[in-house]
N, CA and C of each residue as an Amber inpcrd file, in Angstrom:
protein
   216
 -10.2770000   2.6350000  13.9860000  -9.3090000   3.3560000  13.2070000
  -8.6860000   2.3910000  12.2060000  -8.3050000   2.7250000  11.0610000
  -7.8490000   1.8870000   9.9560000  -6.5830000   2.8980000   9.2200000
  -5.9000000   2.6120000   8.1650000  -5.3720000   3.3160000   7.6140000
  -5.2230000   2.7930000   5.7640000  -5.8100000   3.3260000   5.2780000
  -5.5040000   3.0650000   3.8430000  -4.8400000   4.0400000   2.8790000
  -4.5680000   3.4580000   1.6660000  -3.6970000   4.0800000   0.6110000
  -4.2490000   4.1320000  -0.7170000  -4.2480000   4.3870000  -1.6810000
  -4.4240000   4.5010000  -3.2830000  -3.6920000   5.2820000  -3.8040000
  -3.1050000   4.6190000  -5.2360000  -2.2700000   5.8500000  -5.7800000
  -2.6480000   5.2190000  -7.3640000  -2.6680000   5.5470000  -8.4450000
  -2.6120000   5.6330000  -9.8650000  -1.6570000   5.5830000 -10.4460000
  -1.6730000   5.6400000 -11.9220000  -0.8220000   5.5300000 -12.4910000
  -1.1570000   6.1300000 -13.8480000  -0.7200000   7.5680000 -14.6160000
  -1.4380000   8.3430000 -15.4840000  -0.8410000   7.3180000 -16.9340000
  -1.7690000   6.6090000 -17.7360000  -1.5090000   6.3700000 -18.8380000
  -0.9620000   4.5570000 -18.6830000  -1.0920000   4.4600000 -17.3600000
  -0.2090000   3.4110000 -16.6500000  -1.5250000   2.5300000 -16.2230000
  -0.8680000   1.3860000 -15.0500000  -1.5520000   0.6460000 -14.3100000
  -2.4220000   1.1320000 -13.6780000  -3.7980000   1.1810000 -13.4120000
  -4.7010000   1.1620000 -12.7060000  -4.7820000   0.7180000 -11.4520000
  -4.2580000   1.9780000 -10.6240000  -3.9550000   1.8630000  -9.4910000
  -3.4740000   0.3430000  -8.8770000  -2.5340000   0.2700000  -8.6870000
  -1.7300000  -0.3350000  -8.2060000  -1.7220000  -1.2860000  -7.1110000
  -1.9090000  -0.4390000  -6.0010000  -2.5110000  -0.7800000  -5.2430000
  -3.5820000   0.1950000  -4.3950000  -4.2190000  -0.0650000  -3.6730000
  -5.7410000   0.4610000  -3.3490000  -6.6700000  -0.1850000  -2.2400000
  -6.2470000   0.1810000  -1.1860000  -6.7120000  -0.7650000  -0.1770000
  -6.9410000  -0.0110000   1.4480000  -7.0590000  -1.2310000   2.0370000
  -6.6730000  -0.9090000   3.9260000  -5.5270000  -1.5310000   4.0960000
  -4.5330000  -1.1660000   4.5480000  -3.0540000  -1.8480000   4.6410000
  -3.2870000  -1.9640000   6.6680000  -4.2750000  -1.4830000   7.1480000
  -3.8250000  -1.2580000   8.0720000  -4.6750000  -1.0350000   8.8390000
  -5.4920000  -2.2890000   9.9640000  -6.9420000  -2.2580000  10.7030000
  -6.7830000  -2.8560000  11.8160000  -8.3270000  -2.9310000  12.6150000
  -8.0350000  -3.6320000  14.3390000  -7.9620000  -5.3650000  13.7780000
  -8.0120000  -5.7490000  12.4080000  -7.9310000  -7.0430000  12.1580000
  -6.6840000  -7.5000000  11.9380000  -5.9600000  -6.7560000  11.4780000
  -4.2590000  -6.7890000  11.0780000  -3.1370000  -7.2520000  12.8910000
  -2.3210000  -8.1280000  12.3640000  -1.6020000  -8.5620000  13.9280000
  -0.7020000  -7.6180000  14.4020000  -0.5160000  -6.6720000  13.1970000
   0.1790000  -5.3120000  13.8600000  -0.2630000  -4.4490000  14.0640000
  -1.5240000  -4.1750000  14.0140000  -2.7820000  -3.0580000  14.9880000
  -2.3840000  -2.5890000  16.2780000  -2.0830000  -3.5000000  17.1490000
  -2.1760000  -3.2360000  18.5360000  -0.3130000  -3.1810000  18.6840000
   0.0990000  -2.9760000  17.8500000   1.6350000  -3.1230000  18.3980000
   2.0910000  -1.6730000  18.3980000   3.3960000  -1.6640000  19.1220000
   3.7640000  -0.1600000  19.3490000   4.7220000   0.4060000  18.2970000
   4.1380000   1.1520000  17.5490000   4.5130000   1.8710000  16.2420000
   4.9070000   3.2520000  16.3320000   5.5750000   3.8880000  15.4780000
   5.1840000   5.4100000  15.2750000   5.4870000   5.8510000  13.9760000
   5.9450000   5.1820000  12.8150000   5.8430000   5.9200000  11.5230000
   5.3280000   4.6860000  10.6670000   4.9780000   5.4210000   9.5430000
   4.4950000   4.5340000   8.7730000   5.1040000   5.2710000   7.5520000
   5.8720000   4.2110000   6.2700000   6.7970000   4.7730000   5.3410000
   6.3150000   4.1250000   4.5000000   5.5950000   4.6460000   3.0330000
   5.2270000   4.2180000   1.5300000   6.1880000   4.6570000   0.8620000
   6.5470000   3.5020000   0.3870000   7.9300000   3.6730000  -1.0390000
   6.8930000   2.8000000  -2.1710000   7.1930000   3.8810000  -3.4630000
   6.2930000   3.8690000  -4.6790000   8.0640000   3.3170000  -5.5010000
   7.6900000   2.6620000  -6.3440000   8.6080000   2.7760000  -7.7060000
   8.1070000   1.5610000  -8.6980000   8.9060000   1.9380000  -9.9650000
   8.5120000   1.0550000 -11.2480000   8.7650000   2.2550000 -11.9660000
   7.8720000   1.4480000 -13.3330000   7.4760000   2.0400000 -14.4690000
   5.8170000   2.2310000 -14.3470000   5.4840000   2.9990000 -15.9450000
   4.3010000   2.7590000 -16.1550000   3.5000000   2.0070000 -16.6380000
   3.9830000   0.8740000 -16.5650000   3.2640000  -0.2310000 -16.7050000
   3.7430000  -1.5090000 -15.1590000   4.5270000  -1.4830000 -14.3430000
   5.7760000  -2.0360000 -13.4050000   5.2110000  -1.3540000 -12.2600000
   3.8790000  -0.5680000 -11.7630000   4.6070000  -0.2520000 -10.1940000
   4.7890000  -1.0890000  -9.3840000   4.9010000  -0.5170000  -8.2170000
   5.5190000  -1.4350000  -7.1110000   5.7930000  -0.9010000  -5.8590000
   5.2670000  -1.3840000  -4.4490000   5.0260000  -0.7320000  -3.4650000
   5.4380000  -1.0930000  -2.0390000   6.0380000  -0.3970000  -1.6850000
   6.4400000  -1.0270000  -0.0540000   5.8960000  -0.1250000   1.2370000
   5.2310000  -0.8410000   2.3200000   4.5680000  -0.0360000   3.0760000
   5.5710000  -0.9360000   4.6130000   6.1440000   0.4290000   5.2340000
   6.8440000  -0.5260000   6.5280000   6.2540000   0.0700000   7.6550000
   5.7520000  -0.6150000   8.9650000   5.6030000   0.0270000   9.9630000
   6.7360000   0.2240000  11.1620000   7.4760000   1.7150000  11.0420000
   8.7650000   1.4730000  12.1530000   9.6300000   0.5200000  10.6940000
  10.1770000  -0.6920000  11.2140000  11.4920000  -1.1700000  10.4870000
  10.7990000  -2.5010000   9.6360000   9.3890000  -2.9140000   9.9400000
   8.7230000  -3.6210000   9.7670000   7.9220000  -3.8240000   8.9410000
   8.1310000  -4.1810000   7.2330000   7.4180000  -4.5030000   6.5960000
   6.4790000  -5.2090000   6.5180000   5.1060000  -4.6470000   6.0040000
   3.4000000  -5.2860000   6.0090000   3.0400000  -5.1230000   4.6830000
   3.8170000  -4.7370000   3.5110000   3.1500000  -4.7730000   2.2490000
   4.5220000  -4.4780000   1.7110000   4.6080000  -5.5180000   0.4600000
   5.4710000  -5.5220000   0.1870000   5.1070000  -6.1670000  -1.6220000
   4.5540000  -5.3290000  -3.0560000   3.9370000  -6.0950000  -4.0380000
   5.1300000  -5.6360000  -5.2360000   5.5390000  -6.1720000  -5.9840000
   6.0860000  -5.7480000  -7.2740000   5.0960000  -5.9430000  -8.8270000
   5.4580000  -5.8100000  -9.5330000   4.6840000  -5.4700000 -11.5240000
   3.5600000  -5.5930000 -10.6780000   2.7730000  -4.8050000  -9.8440000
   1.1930000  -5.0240000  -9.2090000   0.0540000  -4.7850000 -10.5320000
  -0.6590000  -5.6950000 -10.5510000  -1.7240000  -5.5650000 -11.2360000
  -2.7140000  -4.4290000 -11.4490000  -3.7550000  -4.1910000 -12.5280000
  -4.4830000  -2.9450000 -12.2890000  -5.4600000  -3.6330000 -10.5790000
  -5.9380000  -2.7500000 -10.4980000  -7.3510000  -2.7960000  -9.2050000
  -8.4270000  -1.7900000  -9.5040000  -9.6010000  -1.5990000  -9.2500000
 -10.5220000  -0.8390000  -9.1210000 -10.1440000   0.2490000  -7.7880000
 -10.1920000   1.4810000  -7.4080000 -10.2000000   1.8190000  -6.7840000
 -11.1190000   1.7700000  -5.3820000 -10.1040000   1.7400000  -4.0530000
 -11.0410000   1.2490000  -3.1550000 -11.8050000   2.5390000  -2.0960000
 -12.6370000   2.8030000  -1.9800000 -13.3670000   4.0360000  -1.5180000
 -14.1250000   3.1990000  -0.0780000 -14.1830000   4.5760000   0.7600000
 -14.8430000   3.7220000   2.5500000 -16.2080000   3.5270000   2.0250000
């Protein structure tokens, strides 16, 4: 089980971010969780992304670069 994200940006950054935030390789895989919270903000050219598990931030990027989109 894994968990990933992608989001865009119309006219903007090229997707932002685009990834697996979240696998049996990650040190918070096996820990005891129950929500998982994506906060988006910026501009359109500025996004910026926070991913927390429970109270516990695991991604945390600001002005994020373009990326290629990431597909399984």
């Amino acid at each position: 089980m894994c968990f990933a994200f992608s989001y865009d940006i119309t006219w903007g950054t090229d997707f932002p971010y685009s990834g697996v935030f979240l696998d049996q390789n990650s040190k918070y895989f096996a820990k005891d969780w129950n929500e998982i919270e994506i906060s988006m903000w910026g501009a359109v050219r500025t996004g910026c992304i926070t991913i927390d598990l429970d109270d516990r931030t695991i991604v945390h990027e600001t002005n994020c670069s373009s990326h290629k989109e990431w597909k399984p």
